[in-house]
C-alpha positions in Angstrom: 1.9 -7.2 23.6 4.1 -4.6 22.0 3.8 -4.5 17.9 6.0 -2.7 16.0 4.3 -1.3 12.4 7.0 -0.6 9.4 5.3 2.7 8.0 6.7 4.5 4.7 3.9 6.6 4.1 2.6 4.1 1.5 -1.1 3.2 1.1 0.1 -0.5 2.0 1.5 0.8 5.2 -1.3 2.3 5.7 -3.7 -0.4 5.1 -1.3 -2.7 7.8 -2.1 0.3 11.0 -5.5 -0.2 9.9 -5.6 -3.9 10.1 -3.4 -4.0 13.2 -5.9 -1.4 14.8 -8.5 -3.3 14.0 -7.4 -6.9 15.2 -4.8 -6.5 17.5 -5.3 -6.2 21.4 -1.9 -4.4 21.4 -0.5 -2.8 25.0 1.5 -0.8 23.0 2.9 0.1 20.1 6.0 1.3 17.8 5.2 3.1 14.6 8.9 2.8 12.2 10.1 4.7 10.0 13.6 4.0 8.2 15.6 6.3 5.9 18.6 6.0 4.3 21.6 8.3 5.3 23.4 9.8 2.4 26.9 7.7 3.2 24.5 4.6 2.9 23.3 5.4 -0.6 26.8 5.9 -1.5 27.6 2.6 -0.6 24.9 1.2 -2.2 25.4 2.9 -5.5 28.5 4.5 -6.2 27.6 5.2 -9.6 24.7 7.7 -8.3 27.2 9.5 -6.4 27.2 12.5 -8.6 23.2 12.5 -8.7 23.2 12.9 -4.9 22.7 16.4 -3.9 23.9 16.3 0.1 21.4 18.9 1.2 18.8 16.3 1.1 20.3 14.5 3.8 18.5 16.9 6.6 15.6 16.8 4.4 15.5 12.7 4.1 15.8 12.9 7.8 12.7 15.4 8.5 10.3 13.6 5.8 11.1 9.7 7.8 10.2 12.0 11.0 7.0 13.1 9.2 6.1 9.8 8.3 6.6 8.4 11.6 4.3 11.0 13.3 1.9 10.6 10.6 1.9 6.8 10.8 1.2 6.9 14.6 -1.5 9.4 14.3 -2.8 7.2 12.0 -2.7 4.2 14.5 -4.2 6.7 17.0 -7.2 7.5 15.0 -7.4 3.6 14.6 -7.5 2.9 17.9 -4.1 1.6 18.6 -3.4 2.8 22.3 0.1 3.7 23.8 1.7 4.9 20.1 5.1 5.9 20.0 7.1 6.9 17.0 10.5 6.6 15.6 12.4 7.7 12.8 15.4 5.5 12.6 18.7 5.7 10.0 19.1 2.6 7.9 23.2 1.5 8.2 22.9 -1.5 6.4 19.3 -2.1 5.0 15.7 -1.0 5.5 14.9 -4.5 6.7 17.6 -5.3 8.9 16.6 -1.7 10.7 13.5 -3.0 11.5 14.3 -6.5 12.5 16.9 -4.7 14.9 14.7 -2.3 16.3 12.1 -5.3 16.7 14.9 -7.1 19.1 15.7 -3.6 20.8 12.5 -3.1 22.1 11.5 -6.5 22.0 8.3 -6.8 19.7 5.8 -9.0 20.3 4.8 -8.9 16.5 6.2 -6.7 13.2 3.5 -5.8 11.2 4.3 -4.4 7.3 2.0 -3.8 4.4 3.1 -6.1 1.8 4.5 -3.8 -0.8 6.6 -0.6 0.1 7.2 3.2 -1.5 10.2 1.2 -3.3 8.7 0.2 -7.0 11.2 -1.2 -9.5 14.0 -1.1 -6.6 12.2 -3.7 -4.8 11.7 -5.7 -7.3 15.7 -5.6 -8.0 16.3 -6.1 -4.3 13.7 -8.1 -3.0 10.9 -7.2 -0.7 11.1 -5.4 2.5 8.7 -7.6 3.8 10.2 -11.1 2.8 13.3 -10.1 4.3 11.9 -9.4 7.7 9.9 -12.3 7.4 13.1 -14.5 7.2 15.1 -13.1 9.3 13.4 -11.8 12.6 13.2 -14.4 15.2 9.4 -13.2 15.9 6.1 -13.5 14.6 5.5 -11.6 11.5 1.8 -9.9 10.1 2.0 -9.0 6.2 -0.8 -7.5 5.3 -1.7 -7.6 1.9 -2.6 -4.6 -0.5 -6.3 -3.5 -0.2 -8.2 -4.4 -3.3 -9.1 -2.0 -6.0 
């Protein structure tokens, strides 16, 4: 079995590597992180465009690689065995991203915390989560936020 775990550096993302460590007899896994390219956040919202300083682009790009390697060293130290990591550009939207890479390397299971880094924008947009849920043609593991 090959799982692939969303990771956005979130303490819900966190809390789903924990919980796939812990109950998943994976063979491998994929840790995901997905960042939006500068031309997609144009598109999104052209009204932000003068807010959008370009030299964060290489600087989005280096913090989804920091996330990814921190998210499958967290799996590591979980016991998830066989971790690999990726960093990948969202064209479209963070969901579709990972239900693509899902099909690419042809995931067993998705696993994603239930609640993202996004806030209010998620709320506007709708969950991460729920969208995967819908629209991979694969099981799906949402695990919910730890309690307080």
């Amino acid at each position: 079995m090959t799982i692939l775990v969303a990771y956005d550096g979130s303490a819900d993302s966190r809390a789903a590597i924990e919980f796939a460590a812990k109950h998943l007899a994976a063979e491998s896994a994929v840790v995901i992180t997905v960042w939006e390219p500068l031309l997609v956040q144009l598109k999104k919202y052209p009204l932000a465009a003068g807010s959008i300083d370009p030299a964060t682009e290489d600087e989005a790009h280096a913090e989804a690689e920091r996330h990814a390697k921190e998210g499958a060293d967290l799996a590591l130290a979980a016991g998830l065995k066989d971790v690999t990591y990726r960093a990948v550009a969202d064209n479209e939207s963070i969901w579709k991203t990972i239900v693509d890479v899902a099909d690419e390397i042809d995931a067993s299971l998705i696993v994603t915390g239930s609640r993202g880094l996004a806030g209010v924008r998620s709320v506007l947009l709708g969950s991460v989560s729920n969208h995967v849920l819908h629209h991979a043609h694969r099981p799906m593991l949402i695990v919910p936020p730890a309690k307080a």
